[in-house]
DOMARZA-226937 format. One record per residue (C-alpha): residue in one letter; z negated, x negated, y. Coordinates in steps of 0.25 Angstrom, whole numbers, plus 2048, in hexadecimal, padded with zeros to 3 digits. Layout:
N
- code; up; east; north
- A; Z; X; Y
...
//
This chain:
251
- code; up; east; north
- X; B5A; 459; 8B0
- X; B63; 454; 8BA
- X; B70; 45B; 8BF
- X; B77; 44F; 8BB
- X; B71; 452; 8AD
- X; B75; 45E; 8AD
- X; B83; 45A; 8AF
- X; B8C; 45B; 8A3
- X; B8F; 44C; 89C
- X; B99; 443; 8A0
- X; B98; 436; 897
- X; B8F; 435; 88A
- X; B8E; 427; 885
- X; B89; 429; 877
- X; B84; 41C; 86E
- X; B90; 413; 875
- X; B91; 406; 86F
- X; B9D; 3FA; 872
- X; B9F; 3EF; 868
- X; BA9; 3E3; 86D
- X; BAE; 3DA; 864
- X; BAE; 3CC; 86A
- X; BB4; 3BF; 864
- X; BAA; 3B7; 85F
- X; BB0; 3AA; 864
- X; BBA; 3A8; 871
- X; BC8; 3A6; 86E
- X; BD1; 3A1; 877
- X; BDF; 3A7; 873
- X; BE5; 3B2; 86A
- X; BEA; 3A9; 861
- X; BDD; 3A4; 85E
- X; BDA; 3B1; 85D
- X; BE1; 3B7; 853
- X; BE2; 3AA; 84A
- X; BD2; 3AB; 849
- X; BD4; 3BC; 845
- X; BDE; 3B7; 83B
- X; BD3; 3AE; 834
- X; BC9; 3BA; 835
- X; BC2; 3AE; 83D
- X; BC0; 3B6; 84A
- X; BB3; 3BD; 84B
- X; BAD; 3C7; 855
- X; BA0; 3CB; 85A
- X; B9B; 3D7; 85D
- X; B98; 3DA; 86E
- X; B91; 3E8; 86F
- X; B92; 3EC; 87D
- X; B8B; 3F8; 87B
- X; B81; 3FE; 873
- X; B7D; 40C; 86F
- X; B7F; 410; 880
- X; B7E; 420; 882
- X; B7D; 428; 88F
- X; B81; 433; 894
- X; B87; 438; 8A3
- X; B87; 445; 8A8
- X; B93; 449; 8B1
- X; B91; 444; 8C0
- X; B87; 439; 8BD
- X; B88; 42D; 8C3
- X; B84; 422; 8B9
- X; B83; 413; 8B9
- X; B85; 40A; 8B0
- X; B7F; 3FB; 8B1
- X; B7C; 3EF; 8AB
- X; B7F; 3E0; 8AB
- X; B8D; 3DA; 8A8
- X; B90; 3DC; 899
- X; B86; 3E6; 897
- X; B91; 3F1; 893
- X; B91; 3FB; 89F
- X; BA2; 3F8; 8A2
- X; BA4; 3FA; 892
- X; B9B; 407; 893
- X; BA4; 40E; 89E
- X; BB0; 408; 896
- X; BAE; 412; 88B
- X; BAA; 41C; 895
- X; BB7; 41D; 899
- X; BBE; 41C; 88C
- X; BC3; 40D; 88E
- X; BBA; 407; 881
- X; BB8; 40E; 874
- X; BA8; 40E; 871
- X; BA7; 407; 863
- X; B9B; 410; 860
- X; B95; 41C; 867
- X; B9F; 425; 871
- X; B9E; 429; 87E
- X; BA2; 438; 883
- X; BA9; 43B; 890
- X; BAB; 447; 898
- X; BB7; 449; 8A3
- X; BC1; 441; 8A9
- X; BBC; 431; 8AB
- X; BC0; 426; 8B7
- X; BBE; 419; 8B3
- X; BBD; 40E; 8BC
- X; BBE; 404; 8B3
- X; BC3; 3F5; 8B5
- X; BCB; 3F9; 8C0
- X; BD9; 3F6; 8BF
- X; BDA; 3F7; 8B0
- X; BE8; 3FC; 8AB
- X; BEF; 3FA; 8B9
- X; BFF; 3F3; 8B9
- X; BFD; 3E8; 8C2
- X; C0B; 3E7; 8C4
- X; C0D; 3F4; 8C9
- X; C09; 3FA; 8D7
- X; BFC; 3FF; 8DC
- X; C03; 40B; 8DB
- X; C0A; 40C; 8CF
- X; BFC; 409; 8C8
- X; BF6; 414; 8D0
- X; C00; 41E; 8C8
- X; BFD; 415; 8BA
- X; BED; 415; 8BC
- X; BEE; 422; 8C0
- X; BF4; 425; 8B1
- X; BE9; 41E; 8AA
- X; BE1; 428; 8AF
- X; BE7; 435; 8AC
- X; BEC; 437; 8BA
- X; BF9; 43D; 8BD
- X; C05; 438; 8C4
- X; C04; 444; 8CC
- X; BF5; 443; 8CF
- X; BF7; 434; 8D4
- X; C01; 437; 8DC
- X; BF9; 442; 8E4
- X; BEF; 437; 8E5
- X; BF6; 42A; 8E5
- X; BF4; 428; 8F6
- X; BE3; 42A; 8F4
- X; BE4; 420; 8E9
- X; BEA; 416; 8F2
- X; BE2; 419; 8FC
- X; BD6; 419; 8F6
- X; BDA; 40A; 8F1
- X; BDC; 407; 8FF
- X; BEB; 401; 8F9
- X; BF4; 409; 903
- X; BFD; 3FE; 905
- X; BFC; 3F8; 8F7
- X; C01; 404; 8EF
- X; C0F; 3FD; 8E9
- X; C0A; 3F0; 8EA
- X; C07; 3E9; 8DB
- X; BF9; 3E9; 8D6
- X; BFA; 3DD; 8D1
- X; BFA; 3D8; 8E0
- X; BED; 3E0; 8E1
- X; BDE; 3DB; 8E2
- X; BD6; 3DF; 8D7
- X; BCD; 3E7; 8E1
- X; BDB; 3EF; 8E3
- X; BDD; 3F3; 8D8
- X; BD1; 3F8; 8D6
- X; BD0; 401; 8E2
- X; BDE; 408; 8DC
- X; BD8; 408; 8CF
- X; BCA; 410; 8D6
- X; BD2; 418; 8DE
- X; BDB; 41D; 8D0
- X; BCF; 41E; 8C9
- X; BC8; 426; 8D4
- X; BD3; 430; 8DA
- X; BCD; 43C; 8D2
- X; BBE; 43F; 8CE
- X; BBD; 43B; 8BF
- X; BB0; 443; 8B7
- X; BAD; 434; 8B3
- X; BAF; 429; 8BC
- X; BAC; 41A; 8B6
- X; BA9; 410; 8BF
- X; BA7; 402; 8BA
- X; BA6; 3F5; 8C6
- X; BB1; 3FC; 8CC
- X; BA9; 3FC; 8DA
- X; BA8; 3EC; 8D9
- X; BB8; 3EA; 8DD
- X; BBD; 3EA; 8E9
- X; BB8; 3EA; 8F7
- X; BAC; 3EF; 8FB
- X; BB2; 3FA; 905
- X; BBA; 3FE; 8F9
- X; BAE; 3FD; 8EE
- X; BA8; 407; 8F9
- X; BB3; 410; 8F8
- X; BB3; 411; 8E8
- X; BA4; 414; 8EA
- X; BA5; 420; 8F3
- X; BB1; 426; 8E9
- X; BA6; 425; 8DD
- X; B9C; 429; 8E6
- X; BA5; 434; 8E9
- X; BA8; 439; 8D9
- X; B99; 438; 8D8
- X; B97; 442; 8E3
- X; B9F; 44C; 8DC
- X; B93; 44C; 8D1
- X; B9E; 44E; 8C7
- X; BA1; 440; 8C4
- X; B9B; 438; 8B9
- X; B9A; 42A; 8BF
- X; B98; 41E; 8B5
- X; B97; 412; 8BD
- X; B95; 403; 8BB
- X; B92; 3F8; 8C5
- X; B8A; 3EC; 8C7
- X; B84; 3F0; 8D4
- X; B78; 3F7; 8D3
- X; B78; 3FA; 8DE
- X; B85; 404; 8DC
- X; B80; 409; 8D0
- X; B73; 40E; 8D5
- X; B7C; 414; 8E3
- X; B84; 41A; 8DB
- X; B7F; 41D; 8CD
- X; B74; 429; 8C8
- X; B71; 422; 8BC
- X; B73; 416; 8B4
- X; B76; 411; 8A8
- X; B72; 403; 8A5
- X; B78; 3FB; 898
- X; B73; 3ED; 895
- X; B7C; 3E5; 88B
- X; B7F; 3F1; 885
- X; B73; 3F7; 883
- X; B70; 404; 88D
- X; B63; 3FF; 893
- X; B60; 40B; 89D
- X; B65; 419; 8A1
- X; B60; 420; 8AD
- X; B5E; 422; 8BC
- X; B69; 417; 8C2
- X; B5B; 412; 8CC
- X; B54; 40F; 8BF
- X; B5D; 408; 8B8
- X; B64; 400; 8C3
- X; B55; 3FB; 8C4
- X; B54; 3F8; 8B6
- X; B60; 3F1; 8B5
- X; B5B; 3E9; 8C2
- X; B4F; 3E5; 8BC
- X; B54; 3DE; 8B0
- X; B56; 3D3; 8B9
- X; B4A; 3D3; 8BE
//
């Protein structure tokens, strides 16, 4: 057994399955919309985007999640993080979680850099008091010292993110979600987001989910991996392995 098995759990994904309903035909307004639904002459088809997934992780592993686009691994961390309701199965989670999620989400782009800062902040439990003990490495860590009061609506979308990480990131969370958040931004700052995870990593306490199309990322910073193929989980186990697996279907 390893010390990382021997480590208490931090997420249990138990029999999860995720069921979309999707229009069966493409409609083109709301008022075609609603005239159909009124005839009971709108139909839906079922879209499962998972099926039957479990896993556990124990506190401080480092797991990654891959698979092709629309294979279900965003929708997966999703109700991680308590953003989607499973439609079957549930899953358990244990200590405070950082989701880095569509970054950007729930910002007021007609309000300042600074002014979001305080409203994000919120969404996440943090206190008025705590930002503003905090508010200077926040900025600086986005590297917008002379944007602070300007509108993020005049922001890049890479901007925004680097204020949304730096939110996100300002304390060590037991579970920190990462989905394609490395992908935005400049590759000085991709870096910098890197060494902060790398850092929360260090501290073994830290239960990392993470998600990313390179596998090269995935197998530098991930223990293990968890790969899920249309839904389906196809392979649980040493990141190396699966990254290889995944690599040869290709092939």
């Amino acid at each position: 057994m390893s010390v990382i098995d021997e480590k208490p759990l931090s997420i249990e994904v138990k029999d999860v399955s995720m069921v979309f309903n999707m229009a069966s035909e493409s409609l083109t307004n709301l008022k075609e919309y609603f005239i159909k639904l009124a005839r009971h002459e709108l139909f839906f088809e079922e879209f499962r985007a998972l099926k039957h997934i479990s896993f556990d992780v124990h506190r401080g592993e480092v797991v990654g999640l891959v698979g092709t686009n629309g294979s279900g691994k965003s929708t997966m961390l999703k109700i991680i993080a308590g953003v989607l309701e499973p439609s079957e199965g549930s899953v358990v989670t244990h200590g405070t979680i950082s989701p880095l999620i569509e970054l950007g989400a729930g910002f007021d782009y007609e309000l300042t850099a600074r002014e979001n800062i305080y409203l994000n902040g919120a969404l996440l439990g943090y206190t008025k008091e705590f930002i503003d003990a905090n508010f200077d490495e926040i900025i600086d860590f986005a590297e917008l010292n002379d944007f602070a009061d300007m509108p993020l609506k005049n922001f890049s979308s890479g901007m925004v993110a680097r204020i949304a990480f730096a939110i996100a990131t300002i304390t060590e969370p037991d579970i920190l979600i990462v989905d394609e958040t490395l992908s935005v931004g400049d590759v000085f700052f991709q870096q910098k987001c890197e060494r902060r995870i790398q850092h929360f990593i260090g501290s073994g306490d830290v239960t990392v989910l993470f998600v990313s199309h390179s596998m090269e990322q995935v197998e530098r910073i991930c223990q293990r991996a968890v790969w899920i193929e249309k839904g389906d989980l196809r392979m649980d186990g040493p990141v190396d392995e699966v990254c290889k697996a995944y690599r040869d279907q290709f092939n």
